[in-house]
N, C-alpha and C positions, 0 to 999 in steps of 0.2 A: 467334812466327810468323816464318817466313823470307823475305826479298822473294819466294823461288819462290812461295811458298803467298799472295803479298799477289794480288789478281786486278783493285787497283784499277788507272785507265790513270794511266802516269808523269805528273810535275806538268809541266806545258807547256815547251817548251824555248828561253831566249836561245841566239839565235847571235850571235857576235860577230866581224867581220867585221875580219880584224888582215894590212894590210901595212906594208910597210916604210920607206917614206916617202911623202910629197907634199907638193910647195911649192908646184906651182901649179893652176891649177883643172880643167882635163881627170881627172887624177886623182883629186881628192875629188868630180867632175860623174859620175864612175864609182863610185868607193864609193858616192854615193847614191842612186845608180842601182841596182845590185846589192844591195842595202839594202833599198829595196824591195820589188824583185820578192821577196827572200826572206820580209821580212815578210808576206807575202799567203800563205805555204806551209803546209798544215794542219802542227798537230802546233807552230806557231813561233811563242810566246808575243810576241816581241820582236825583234829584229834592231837592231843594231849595229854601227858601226866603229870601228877605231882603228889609230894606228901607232906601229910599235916604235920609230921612230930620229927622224925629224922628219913631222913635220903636228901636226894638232890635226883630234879631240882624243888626246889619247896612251895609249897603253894601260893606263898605271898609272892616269888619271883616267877611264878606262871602268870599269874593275873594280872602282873607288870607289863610283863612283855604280852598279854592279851590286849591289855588297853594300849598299849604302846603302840599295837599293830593296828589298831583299828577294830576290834572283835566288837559285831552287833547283837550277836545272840550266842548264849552261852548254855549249854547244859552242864551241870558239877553231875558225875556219876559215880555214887559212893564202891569203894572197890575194896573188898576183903583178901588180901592176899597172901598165903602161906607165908613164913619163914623160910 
């Protein structure tokens, strides 16, 4: 059988909410902000952030603990966040 022909609904979906730094708190007071609201979105198993250059937690240890959990379906959502 081919996913066309599969008619089940797809398995729930992480988004994972990835910019490019944050040292101080305005910015991660924003990702968890946004984090939020997302997670309340039908259809969005989980919600998450991280960053590629500096913050915490960083993006290799998202995707850690993504696969670690069992995550089947992942969206990366590129996120531009003020200083």
């Amino acid at each position: 059988m081919s996913r066309a022909d599969d008619t089940s609904p797809p398995a729930p979906v992480t988004v994972l909410l990835l910019a490019r730094s944050a040292i101080t708190a305005p910015p991660l007071k924003e990702m968890e902000r946004l984090r939020g609201l997302l997670a309340t979105r039908p259809g969005v198993h989980e919600a998450v952030f991280a960053f590629s250059e500096q913050g915490s937690p960083s993006l290799r240890h998202a995707l850690d603990q993504l696969i670690a959990s069992g995550c089947e379906r992942l969206v990366i959502l590129p996120m531009l966040i003020p200083a």
